[in-house]
C-alpha positions in Angstrom: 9.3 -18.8 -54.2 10.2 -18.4 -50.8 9.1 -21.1 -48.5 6.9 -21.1 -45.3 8.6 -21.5 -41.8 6.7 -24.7 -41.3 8.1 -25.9 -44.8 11.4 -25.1 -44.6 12.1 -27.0 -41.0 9.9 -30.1 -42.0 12.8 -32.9 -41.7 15.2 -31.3 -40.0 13.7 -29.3 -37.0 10.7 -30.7 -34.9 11.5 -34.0 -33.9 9.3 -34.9 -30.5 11.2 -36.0 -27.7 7.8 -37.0 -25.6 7.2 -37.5 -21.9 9.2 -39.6 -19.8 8.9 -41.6 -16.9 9.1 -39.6 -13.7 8.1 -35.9 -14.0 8.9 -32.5 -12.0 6.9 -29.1 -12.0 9.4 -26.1 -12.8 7.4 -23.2 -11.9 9.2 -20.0 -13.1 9.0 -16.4 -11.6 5.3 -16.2 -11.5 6.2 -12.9 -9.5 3.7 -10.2 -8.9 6.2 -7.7 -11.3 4.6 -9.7 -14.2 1.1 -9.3 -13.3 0.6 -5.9 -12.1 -0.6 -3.4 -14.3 1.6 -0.1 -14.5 4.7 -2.1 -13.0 7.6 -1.9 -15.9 7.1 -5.6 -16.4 3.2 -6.1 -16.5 2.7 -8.6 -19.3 -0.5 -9.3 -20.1 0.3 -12.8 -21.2 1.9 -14.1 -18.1 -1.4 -12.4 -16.0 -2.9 -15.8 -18.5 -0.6 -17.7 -17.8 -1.2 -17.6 -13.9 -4.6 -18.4 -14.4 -4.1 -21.5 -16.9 -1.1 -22.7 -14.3 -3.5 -23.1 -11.1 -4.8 -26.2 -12.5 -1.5 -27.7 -13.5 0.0 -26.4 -9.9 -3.3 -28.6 -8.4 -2.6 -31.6 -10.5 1.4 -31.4 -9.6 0.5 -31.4 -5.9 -2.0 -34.3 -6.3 -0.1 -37.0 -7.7 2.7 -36.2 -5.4 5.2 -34.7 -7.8 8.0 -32.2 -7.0 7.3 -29.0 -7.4 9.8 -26.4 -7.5 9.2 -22.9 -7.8 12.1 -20.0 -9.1 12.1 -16.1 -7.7 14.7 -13.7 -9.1 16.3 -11.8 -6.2 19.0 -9.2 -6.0 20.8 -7.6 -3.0 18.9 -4.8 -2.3 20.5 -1.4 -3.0 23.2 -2.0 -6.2 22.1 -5.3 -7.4 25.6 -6.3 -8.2 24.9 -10.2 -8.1 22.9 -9.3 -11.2 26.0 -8.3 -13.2 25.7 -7.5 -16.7 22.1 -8.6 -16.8 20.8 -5.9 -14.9 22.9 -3.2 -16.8 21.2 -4.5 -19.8 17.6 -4.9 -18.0 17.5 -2.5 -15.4 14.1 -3.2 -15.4 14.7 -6.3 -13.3 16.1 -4.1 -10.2 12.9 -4.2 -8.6 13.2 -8.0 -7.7 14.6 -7.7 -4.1 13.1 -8.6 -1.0 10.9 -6.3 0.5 9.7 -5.2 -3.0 5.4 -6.4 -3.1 6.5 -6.5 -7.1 9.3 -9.4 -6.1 6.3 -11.6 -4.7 5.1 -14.6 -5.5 1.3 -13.9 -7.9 -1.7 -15.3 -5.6 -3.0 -18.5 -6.9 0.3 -20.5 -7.5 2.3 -19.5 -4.6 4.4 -22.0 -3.3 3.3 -24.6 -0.1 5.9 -24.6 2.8 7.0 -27.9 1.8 7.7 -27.0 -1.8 11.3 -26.3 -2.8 11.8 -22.4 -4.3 14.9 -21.6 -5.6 16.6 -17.6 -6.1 18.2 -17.0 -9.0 19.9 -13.9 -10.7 20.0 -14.3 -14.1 17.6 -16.1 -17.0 17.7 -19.4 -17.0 16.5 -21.8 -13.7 19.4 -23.8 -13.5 22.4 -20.9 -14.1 23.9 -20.8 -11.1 21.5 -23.1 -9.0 21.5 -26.4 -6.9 18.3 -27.2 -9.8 19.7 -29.5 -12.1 21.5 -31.5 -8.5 18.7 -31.6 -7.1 16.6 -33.4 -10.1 18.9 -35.7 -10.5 18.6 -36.3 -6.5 14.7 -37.5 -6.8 15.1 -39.4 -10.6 13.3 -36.4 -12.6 13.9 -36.9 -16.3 11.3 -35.0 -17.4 10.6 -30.8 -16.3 7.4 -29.1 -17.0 7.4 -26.0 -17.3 5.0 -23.2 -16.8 6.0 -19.3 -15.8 7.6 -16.3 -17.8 8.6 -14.9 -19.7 8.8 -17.5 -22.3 10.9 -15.4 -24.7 13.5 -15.3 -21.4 13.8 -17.3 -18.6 11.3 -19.8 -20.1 13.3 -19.9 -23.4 16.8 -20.1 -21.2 15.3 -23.2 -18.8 14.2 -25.1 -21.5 17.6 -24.8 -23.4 19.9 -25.8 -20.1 17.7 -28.5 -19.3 18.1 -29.9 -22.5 21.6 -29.7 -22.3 21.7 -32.0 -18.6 19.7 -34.1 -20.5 16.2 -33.2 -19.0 13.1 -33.7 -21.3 12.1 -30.2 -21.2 8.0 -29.6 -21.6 7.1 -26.3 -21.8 2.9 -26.4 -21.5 1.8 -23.5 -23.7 -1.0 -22.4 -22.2 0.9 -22.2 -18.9 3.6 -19.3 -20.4 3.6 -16.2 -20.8 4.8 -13.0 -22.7 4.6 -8.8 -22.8 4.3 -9.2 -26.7 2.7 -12.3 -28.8 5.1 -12.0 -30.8 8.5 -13.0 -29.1 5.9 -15.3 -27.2 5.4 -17.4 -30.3 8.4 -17.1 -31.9 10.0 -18.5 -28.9 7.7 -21.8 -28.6 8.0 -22.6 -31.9 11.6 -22.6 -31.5 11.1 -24.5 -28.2 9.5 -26.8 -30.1 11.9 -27.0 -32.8 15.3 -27.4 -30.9 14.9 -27.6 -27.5 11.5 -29.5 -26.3 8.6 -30.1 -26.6 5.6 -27.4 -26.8 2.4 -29.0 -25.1 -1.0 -28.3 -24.8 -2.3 -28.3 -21.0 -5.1 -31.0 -21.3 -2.3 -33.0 -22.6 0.2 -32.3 -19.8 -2.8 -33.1 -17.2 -3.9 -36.3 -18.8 0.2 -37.4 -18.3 0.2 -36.5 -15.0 -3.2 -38.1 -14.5 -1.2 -41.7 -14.9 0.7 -40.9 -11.7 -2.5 -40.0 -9.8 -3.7 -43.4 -10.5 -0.8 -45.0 -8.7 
């Protein structure tokens, strides 16, 4: 009798790590290519995702937070500093400047004090000053909201691990083009990685900083 998924990881996979003591919103490629319909990488699931995320963005910027956002961004033309990412994606050529599709989505756009850092490839911290500058303000734990959470969600969550982040991705505040890879991808968030939480529960932990 084969076993459910559930089953078979109880007491080894699934451990929770849990919120630590100073906190950092990671807010990944909410980029207009996501959320546009007809654009090669519309997913309905990130266009969600934005919407959820404008609360969390507010509640970031309230209690004083940082709050760092990521843009993919390739030299215009070849796209070379993409490497063997883009051959395998060509889809992600349209993220150069000038491009409306490279923009950030209305709603969660960065302020002009907020740090936003270009990247070429999946993960936020691949080639980035990120997990520097973390360490710089005494973050130990990364929330993270954005897309897609079967890529660049899935990629953060596993490098931040491995600097020894607590990573936190908050579900409702991710996004997919499929359900599928979507949930697949937090439950193995959730399993290896991080930790896999709820909004309302992200909120109420940053609400203890708002009272300080």
């Amino acid at each position: 009798m084969s076993q459910s998924v559930s089953d078979n990881y109880a007491g080894v996979w699934g451990n929770r790590i849990g919120f630590g003591q100073r906190p950092a919103l990671l807010m990944i490629d909410f980029l207009q290519g996501y959320t546009t319909p007809g654009a090669p990488l519309y997913a309905p699931g990130v266009t969600e995702a934005v919407v959820q995320a404008e609360q969390l963005l507010a509640a970031a910027r309230q209690c004083g937070i940082p709050v760092i956002h990521t843009q993919i961004r390739y030299h215009p033309g070849h796209q070379r500093d993409g490497g063997i990412w883009v051959q395998k994606a060509p889809v992600m050529r349209d993220m150069v400047e000038g491009n409306p599709l490279a923009d950030f989505c209305p709603g969660v756009q960065p302020l002009a004090e907020e740090v936003v850092i270009t990247k070429q490839y999946a993960s936020a911290f691949f080639g980035t000053s990120l997990a520097s500058l973390l360490v710089a303000e005494g973050v130990d734990t990364v929330l993270m909201a954005g897309c897609s959470t079967s890529g660049c969600i899935r990629a953060s969550a596993v490098d931040a691990l491995q600097y020894g982040f607590r990573a936190m991705v908050v579900r409702e505040c991710v996004g997919d083009r499929h359900d599928a890879p979507h949930q697949a991808n937090l439950f193995d968030i959730d399993s290896k990685y991080g930790d896999v939480v709820s909004r309302a529960a992200a909120l109420e932990y940053l609400g203890k900083f708002s009272a300080r």
